[in-house]
Steps between C-alpha positions, in 0.01 A plus 500: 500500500514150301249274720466146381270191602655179529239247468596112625317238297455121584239349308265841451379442151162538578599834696748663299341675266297661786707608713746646240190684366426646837853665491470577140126725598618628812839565566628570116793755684657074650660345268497106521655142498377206557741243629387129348602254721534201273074456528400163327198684415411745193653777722746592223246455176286691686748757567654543152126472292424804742795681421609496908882575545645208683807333631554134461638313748684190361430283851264543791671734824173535680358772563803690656750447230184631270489786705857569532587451115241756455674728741800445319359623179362814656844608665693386164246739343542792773132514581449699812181317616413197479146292650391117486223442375309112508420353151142340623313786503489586896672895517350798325688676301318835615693511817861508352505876438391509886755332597735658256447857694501344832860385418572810407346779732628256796824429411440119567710240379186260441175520471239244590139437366323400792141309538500565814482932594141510354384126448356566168495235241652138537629440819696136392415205677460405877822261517662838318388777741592254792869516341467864443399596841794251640747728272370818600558411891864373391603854312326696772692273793844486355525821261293727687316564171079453419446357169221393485521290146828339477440256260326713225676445161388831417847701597674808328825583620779733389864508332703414811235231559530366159838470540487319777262244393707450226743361710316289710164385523366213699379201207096404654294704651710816555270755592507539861853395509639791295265751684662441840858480294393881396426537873789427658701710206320769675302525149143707494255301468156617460132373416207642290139315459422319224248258365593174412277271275468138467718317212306493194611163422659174624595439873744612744822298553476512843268259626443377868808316569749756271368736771572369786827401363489911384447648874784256628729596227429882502535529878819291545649718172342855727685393781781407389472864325491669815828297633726627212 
């Protein structure tokens, strides 16, 4: 099966290399893209002195048009699996061919890297778990389904998922959005543990008051979810 890592880049010169590296070492059976989001960094120069394969966007989407176009390039290309991965270092590539058989063996539609089954390595901040725990109560109320990580950016999903994201795909802060749209499509969703690290460089986009203005967001887009 072709499997492919789609890797979303903002501004992750510092990180790049690393993280691309990590992939390179120990998942060599993914194949990869990273998705340059118009940085006004060295993201690119960094990416083409290190021989990285990347696409170039020509103006900023955010982070879900980044994620989307690199959907788009995986179903265009008829990979079979696809996973995002974040550019600043924080998932391990070791866990891909985990979740790789997970998708498999359990006929899921996606699978998530959780933090939170074992509680091993970073655990994000406490503004961030708040959120997370908020989201988890949401999916459990209104879908009926425990997932306990909603808004990891570590995701794999399959074809008919691809396909679908391709289509549509929320433009900021999509994850736990486009979980419970998998939901209520009756999609399997499942979770395996993983171990998250901290960025190795620069600092999160999200500060304070992007995440309050994230939990409001988020929840009005779940419920409204739910209503369609």
């Amino acid at each position: 099966m072709k499997k492919l890592v789609i890797i979303p880049a903002f501004n992750e010169a510092e990180s790049i290399v690393g993280a691309v590296e990590d992939i390179r070492k120990n998942a060599p059976e993914f194949d990869y893209i990273v998705i340059n989001d118009c940085s006004e960094d060295m993201t690119a120069e960094m990416c083409k002195k290190n021989d990285i394969k990347v696409l170039e966007l020509p103006i900023n989407l955010g982070i879900g048009g980044a994620v989307q176009t690199g959907y788009a390039y995986a179903y265009r290309n008829q990979y079979d699996i696809v996973v995002q991965f974040d550019g600043d270092g924080q998932h391990a590539a070791c866990f891909l061919e985990t979740m790789a058989e997970a998708l498999i063996s359990q006929e899921a539609d996606m699978v998530i890297g959780s933090r939170f089954i074992e509680y091993q390595g970073f655990q994000s901040s406490g503004i961030r778990r708040v959120g997370i725990k908020i989201f988890a109560f949401l999916t459990k109320v209104l879908f009926g389904e425990k997932i306990t990580d909603a808004t990891s950016g570590m995701r794999m999903c399959n074809r008919e998922v691809i396909k679908l994201f391709v289509q549509d795909y929320p433009r900021d802060y999509p994850e736990p959005e486009t979980v419970c749209r998998l939901l209520r499509k009756k999609c399997r969703v499942i979770e395996v543990p993983v171990q998250m690290r901290r960025r190795f460089a620069g600092t999160s986009s999200i500060s304070f008051g992007k995440s309050i203005y994230y939990m409001i967001k988020v929840t009005l887009a779940v419920l409204i979810e739910r209503l369609r």
